[in-house]
SESEFI-407078 format. One record per residue (C-alpha): x negated, y negated, z negated. Coordinates in pm, whole numbers, padded with zeros to 5 digits, always signed. Each point is the difference from the previous one (the first is absolute). Layout:
BEGIN
XYZ/...
REM end
This chain:
BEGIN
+01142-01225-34957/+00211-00012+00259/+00137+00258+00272/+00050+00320-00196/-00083+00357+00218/+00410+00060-00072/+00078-00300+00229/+00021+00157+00265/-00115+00406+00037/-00251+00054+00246/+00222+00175+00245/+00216-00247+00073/-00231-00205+00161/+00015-00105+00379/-00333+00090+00208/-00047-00149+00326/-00252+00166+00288/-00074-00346+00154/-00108+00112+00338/+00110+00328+00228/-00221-00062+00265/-00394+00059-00048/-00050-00345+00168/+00320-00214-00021/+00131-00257+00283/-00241+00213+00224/+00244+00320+00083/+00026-00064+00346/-00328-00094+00100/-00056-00323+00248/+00310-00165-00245/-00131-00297-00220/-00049+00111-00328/+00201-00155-00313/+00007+00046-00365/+00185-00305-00136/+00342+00148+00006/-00092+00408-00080/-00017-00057-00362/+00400-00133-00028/+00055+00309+00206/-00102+00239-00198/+00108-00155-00316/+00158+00224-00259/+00358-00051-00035/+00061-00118-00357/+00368-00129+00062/+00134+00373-00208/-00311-00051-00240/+00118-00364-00110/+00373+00094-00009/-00125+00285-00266/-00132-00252-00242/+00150-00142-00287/+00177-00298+00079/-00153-00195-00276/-00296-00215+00159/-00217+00035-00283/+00001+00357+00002/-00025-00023+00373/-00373-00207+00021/-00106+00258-00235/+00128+00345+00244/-00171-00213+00238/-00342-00060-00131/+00052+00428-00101/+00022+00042+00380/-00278-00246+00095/-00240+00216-00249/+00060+00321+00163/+00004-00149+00308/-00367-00199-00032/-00122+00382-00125/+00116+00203+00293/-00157-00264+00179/-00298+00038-00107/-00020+00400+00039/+00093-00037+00394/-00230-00328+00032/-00271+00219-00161/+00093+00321+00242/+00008-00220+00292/-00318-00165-00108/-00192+00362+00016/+00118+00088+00271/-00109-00271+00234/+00286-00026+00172/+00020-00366+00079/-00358+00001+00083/+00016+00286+00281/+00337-00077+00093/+00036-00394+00039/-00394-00091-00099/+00113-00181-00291/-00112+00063-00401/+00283+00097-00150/+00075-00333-00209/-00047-00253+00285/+00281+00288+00210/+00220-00040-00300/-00038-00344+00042/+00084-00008+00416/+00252+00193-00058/+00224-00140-00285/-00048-00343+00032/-00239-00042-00297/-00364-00132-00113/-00275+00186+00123/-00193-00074-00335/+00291+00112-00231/+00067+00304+00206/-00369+00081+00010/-00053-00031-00414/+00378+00213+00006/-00200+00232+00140/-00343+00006-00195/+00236-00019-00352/+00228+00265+00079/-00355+00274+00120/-00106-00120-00364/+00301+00097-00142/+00090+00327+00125/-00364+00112-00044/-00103-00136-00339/+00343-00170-00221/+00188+00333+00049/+00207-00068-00352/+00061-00408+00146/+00099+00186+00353/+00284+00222-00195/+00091-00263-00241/+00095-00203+00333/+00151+00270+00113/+00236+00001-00297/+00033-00393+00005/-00157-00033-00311/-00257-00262+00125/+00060-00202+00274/-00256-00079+00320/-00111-00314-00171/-00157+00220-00280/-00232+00218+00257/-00124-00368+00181/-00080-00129-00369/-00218+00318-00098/-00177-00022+00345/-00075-00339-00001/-00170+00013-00295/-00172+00369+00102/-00347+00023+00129/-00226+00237+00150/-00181+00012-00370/+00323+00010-00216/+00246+00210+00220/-00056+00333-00128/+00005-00142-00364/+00385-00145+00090/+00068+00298+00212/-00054+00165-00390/+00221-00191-00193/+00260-00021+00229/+00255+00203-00234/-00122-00287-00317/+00108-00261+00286/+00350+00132+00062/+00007-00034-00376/-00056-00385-00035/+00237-00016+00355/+00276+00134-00257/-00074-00236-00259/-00079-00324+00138/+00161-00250+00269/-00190+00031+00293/-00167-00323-00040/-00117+00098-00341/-00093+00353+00172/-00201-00147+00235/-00213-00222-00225/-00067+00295-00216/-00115+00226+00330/-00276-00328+00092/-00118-00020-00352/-00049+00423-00016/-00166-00051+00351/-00214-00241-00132/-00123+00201-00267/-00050+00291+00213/-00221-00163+00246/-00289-00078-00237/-00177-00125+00342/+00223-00349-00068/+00102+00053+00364/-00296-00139+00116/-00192+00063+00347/-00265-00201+00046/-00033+00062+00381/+00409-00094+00043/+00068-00226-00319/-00051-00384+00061/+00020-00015+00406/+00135-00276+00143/+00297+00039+00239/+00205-00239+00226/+00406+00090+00167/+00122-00278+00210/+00363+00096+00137/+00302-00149+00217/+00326-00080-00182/+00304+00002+00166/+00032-00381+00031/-00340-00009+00158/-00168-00067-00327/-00327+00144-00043/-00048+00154-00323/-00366+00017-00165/-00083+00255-00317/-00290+00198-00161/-00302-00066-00191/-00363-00148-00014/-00256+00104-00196/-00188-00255-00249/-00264-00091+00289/+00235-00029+00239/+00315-00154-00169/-00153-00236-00211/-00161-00238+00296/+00266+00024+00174/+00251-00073-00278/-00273-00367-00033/+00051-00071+00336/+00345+00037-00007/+00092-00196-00307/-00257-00248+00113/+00132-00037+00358/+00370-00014-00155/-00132-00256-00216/-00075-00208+00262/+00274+00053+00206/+00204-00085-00348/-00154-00352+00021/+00046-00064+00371/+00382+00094-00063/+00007-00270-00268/-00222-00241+00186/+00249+00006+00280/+00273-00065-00222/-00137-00246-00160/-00093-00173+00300/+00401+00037+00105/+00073-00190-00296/-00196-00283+00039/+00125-00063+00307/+00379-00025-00145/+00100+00357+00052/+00132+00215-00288/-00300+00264+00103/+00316+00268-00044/-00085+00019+00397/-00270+00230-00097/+00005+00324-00223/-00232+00067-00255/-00083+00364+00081/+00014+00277-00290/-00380+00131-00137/+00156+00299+00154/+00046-00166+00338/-00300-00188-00064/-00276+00307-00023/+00183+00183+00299/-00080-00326+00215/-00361-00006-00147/-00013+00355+00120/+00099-00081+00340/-00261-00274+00011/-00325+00187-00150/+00121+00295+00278/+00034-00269+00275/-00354-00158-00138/-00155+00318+00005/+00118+00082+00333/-00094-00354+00163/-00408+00020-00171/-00282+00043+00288/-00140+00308+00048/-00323+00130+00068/+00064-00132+00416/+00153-00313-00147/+00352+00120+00159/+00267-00082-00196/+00199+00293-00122/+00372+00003+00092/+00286+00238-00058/+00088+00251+00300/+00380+00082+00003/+00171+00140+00296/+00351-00122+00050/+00251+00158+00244/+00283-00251+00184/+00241+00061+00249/+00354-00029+00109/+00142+00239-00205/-00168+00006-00354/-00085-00238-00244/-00405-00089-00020/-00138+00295-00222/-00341+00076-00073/-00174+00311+00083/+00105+00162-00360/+00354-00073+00090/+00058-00272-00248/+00235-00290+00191/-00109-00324-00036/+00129-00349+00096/-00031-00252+00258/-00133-00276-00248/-00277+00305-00189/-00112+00029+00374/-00053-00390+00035/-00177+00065-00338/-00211+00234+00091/-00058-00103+00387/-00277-00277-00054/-00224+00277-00188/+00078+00327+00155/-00154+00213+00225/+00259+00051+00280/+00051+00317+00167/+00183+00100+00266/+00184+00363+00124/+00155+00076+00316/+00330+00190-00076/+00388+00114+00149/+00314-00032-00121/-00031+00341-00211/-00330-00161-00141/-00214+00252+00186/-00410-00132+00017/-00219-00092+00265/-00249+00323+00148/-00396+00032+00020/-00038+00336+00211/-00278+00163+00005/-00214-00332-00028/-00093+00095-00367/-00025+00293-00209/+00063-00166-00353/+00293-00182-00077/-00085-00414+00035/+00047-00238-00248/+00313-00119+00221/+00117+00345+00055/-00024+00037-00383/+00205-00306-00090/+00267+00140+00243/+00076+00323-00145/-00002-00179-00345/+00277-00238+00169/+00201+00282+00215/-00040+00293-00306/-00011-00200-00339/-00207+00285-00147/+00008+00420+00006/+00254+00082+00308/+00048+00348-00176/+00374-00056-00127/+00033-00011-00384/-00353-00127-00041/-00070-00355-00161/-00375-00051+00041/-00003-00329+00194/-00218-00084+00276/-00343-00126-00189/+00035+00404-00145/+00021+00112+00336/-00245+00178+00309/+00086-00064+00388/+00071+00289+00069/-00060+00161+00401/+00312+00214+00057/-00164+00164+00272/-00386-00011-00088/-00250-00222+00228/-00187+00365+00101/+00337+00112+00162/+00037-00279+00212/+00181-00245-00283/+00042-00348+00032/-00056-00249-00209/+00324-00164+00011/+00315-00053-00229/+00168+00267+00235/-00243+00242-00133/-00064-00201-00338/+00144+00033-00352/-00110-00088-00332/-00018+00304-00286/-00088-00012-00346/-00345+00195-00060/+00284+00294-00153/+00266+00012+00288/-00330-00037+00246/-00111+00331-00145/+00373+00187+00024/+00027-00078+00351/-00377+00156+00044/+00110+00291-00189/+00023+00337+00208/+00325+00047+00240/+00109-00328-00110/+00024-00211+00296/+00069-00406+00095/+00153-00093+00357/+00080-00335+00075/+00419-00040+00034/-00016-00274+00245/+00064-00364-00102/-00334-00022-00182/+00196+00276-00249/-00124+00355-00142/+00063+00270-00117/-00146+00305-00159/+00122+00354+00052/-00088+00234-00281/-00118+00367+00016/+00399+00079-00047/+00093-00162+00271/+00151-00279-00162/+00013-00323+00134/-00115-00354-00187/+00065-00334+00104/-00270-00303-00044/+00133-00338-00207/-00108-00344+00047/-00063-00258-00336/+00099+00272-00199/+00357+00077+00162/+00085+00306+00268/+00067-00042+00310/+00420+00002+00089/+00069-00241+00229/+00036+00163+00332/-00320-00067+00205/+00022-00251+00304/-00057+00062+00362/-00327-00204-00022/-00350+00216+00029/
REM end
């Protein structure tokens, strides 16, 4: 079924330690701490490895995927040692998944279910865990029992996991996989069903990289059914006026090819964008018209961005002039924000919108909670004589807001309205800004 456990014998596999240092890029403290390029560094050298396999290519993919199994299971015994012992967490205030992430250039989410798979697997799939050790099943097999696991059903797969290795032997993995669902099915005689989780209605709006915005998720009957009728019936009309204008093209001698007929597709996103616009335009209770509040950043240097960091045009901010609430920030040349003193004790409204512009979410490096996830955060605290003041200012996610609290963990401003945190080591960590560290070399500005 693939990879056989004579491929390749276990001891002829390549381990790599990825890290020397108990907090890398920070040996010699006051230097700016970087990860990007430590990985490649202490990548194994495969060049005698490769030159050892057969020089048939087919026989080649399969030594490979051999070494990729035993690899993905000695992974998953260190991620699970490092895992216990905290390390990440008391060394560089980061769970271990989101440090793997930092670190190695990866996604914080896929390093983060790494991490909760591979704790499952050394402590409950024992059999799986060796089989993987002797390539026998591949990583794909462990993420296609898991998915389908449960709290109620675990311990019943974690029984048959020898009858599973079976079918693995027997089957393609595709057929595999539908036979592990349908026994998981079986096993949970619950259906899978939660009645305080199941049905909820949830809503992900995210930025492409074309500046697209990209809308997914689901509504519940009583939610997604009206607003499926107002959409269909607002496209409807919009369908109508489309023709209409054509129509009226033509009748004046034009071919009417001078206006598109929009896709239904096309069609129901612009009926969208009209109920929202509706909706946001109705009179309230004070008969004040609602209207959208977006803070945009422009000077000599940049591109006009929003406070989330998302660039947008000069004709979107003709667009969106006549019906925006404008907002204005006092900044420098490094982008640095305007000061309050001592005037207030809680961060303003203003002050606020600032640090979203100037941080772009948690400054803790590695972190991607953006700014709406975030706390103002008082570097030096208001009862010590603290100002309230981007100097002394930075925004922290509720969980990097409690690491810098912990005990002999402490947060000093670096000058340049940047941080950093030195840990009860000693060690030394840098702030980031919209999600990317600090390396440029600061300027002689305050």
């Amino acid at each position: 079924m693939g990879p056989s456990s004579n491929s390749l014998s276990q001891g002829d596999v390549i381990l790599v330690r990825m890290f020397d240092s108990p907090n890398p890029g920070t040996e010699n403290p006051g230097t700016e701490s970087t990860t990007s390029n430590h990985v490649g560094d202490h990548a194994p050298n495969l060049a005698g490895l490769f030159a050892s396999l057969d020089t048939d290519l087919c026989d080649r993919v399969v030594q490979l995927e051999g070494i990729q199994r035993q690899l993905d299971a000695e992974r998953t015994r260190v991620v699970v040692a490092l895992d216990a012992d905290s390390v990440t967490e008391h060394e560089h205030g980061m769970r271990t998944g989101h440090w793997i992430a930092a670190v190695c250039g990866l996604g914080s989410l896929r390093c983060a279910s790494h991490v909760r798979i591979a704790k499952q697997l050394l402590t409950r799939f024992p059999v799986l865990l060796a089989a993987l050790t002797a390539a026998t099943i591949s990583w794909a097999h462990i993420e296609a029992i898991m998915r389908v696991s449960n709290q109620r059903i675990i311990d019943n797969l974690a029984d048959i996991q020898s009858e599973l290795l079976v079918l693995a032997d027997r089957y393609t993995f595709d057929q595999w996989e539908r036979e592990v669902r349908a026994i998981a099915q079986m096993i949970d005689v619950d259906g899978g069903h939660n009645p305080n989780t199941d049905h909820q209605s949830s809503l992900k709006l995210a930025d492409t990289a074309d500046g697209l915005v990209r809308i997914e998720g689901w509504l519940t009957p009583d939610l997604g059914l009206p607003l499926r009728h107002a959409i269909e019936h607002r496209a409807n009309q919009l369908f109508h006026r489309a023709h209409s204008d054509i129509e009226t093209l033509r009748a004046q001698g034009h071919t009417g090819d001078e206006l598109n007929m929009p896709s239904r597709s096309e069609l129901c996103a612009l009926a969208l964008a009209d109920l929202v616009r509706a909706g946001m335009n109705a009179n309230n209770r004070s008969q004040r018209r609602a209207i959208p509040e977006i803070t945009v950043v422009i000077d000599t240097t940049t591109s006009s961005i929003t406070a989330d960091g998302t660039i947008i045009t000069a004709e979107l901010l003709r667009q969106l002039a006549p019906e925006a609430m404008w907002r204005y920030m006092t900044t420098n040349t490094n982008g640095d924000l305007l000061s309050l003193g001592r005037s207030r004790r809680l961060v303003t409204p203003d002050l606020r919108h600032a640090l979203a512009i100037r941080d772009g979410g948690c400054v803790f490096p590695g972190c991607d909670a953006p700014h709406e996830h975030c706390d103002a955060h008082h570097v030096i605290h208001w009862s010590a004589g603290g100002i309230t003041d981007p100097t002394n200012c930075a925004l922290l996610c509720r969980y990097h807001h409690g690491i810098t609290h912990r005990n002999r963990w402490t947060m000093q401003s670096a000058g340049h309205q940047r941080f950093i945190w030195i840990t009860p080591s000693g060690a030394i960590i840098h702030s980031q800004r919209h999600h990317r560290t600090h390396t440029e070399p600061p300027s002689t500005e305050p």
